[in-house]
C-alpha positions in Angstrom: -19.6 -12.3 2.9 -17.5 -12.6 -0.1 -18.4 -10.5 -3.8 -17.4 -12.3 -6.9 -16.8 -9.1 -9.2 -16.6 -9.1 -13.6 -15.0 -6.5 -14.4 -15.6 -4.6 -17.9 -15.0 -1.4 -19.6 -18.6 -0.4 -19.6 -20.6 -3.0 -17.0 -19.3 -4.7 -13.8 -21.2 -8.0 -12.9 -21.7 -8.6 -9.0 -22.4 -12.2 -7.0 -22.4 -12.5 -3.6 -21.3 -15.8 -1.2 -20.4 -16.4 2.1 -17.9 -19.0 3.4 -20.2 -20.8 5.2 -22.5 -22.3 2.1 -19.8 -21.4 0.1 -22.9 -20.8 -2.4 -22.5 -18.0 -5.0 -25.2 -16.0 -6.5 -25.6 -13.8 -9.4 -26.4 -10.2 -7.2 -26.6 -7.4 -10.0 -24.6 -5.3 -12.5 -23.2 -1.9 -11.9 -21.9 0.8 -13.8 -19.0 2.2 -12.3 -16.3 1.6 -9.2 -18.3 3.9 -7.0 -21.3 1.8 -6.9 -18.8 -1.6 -6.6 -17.6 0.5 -3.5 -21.0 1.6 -2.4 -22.3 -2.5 -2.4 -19.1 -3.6 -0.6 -20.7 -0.9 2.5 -24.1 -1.5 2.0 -23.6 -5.3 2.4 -20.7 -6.0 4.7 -18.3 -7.3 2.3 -15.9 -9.0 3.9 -13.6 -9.7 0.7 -13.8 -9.4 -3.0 -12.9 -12.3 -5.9 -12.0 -10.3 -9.0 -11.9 -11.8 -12.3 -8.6 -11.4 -14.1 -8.7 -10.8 -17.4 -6.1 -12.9 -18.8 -6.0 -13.9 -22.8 -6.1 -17.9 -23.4 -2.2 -17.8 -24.1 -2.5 -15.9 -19.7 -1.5 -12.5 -20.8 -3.6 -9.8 -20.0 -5.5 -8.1 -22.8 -6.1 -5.0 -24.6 -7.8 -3.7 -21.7 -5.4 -4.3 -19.1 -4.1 -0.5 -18.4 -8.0 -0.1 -17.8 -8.7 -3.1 -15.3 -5.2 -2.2 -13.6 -6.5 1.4 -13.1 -9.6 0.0 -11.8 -8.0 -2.6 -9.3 -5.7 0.2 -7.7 -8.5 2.6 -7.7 -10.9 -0.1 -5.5 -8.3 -0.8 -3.3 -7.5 2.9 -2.3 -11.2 3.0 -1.4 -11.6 0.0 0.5 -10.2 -2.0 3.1 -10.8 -5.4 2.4 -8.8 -8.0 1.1 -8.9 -8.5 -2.7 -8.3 -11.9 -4.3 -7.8 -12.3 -8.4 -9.1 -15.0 -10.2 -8.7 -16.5 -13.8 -11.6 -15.5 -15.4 -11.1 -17.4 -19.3 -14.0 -18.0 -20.6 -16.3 -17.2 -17.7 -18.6 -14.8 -19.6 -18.9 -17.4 -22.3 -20.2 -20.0 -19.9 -22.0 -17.3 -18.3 -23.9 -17.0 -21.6 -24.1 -20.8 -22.0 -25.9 -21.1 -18.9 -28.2 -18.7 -19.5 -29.3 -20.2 -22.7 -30.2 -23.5 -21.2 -32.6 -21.7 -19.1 -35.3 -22.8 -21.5 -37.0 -19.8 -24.0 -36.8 -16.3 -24.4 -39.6 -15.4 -21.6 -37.5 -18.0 -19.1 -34.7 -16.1 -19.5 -36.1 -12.2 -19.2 -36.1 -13.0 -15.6 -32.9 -14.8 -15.2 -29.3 -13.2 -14.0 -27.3 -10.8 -16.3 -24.5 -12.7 -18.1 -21.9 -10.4 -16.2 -23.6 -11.3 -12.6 -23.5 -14.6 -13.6 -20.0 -14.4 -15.1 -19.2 -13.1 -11.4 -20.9 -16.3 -9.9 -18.7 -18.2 -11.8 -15.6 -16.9 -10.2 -16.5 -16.7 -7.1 -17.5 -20.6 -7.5 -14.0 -21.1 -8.6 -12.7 -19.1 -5.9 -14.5 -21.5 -3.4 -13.6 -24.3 -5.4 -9.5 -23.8 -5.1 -9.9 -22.7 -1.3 -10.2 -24.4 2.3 -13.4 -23.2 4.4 -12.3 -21.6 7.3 
């Protein structure tokens, strides 16, 4: 089982996927890297696809010394592997998708933009990788 993870400052978006389908799905947001930590034990995370947050020239950002702190934080508290993904312009087509899901009251039910933004790279992580 694989978790796509979109990381922010304030909200972390979650999908989940497994190798097999190599389907993702938008899974929820969390808060904080305990409860990142607490979803990689409570579903058998096997490995994690984190979104890195480059600029469109592929530097990283302002918020770099914050996603860096984050990254070596996670993988003092876990064991599995971690994999880093561009993430350009996955929240904006995370918010693109959601707006075609028709009106206002089709979309209260539909995925956060950040769980969907984490869909989105773990879909490109499946997409530049060989099923095992």
């Amino acid at each position: 089982m694989y978790l796509g993870v979109d990381w922010g400052a304030k909200k972390i978006g979650l999908a989940v996927g497994d190798d097999f389908t190599r389907v993702a799905v938008p899974f929820k947001v969390v808060k904080n890297l305990d409860e990142v930590v607490a979803v990689v034990k409570k579903e058998a995370i096997d490995k994690l696809v984190i979104g890195n947050p480059l600029s469109l020239s592929g530097k990283r950002g302002g918020e770099a010394k914050y996603f860096t702190d984050f990254l070596t934080a996670l993988k003092k508290k876990i064991k599995q592997p971690v994999e880093l993904v561009d993430e350009r312009l996955t929240s904006k087509l995370a918010d693109r998708l959601r707006q075609t899901a028709g009106s206002a009251r089709a979309r209260k039910g539909a995925a956060d933009q950040d769980a969907v933004a984490a869909m989105l790279i773990l879909e490109a992580y499946f997409n530049t990788t060989k099923s095992k």
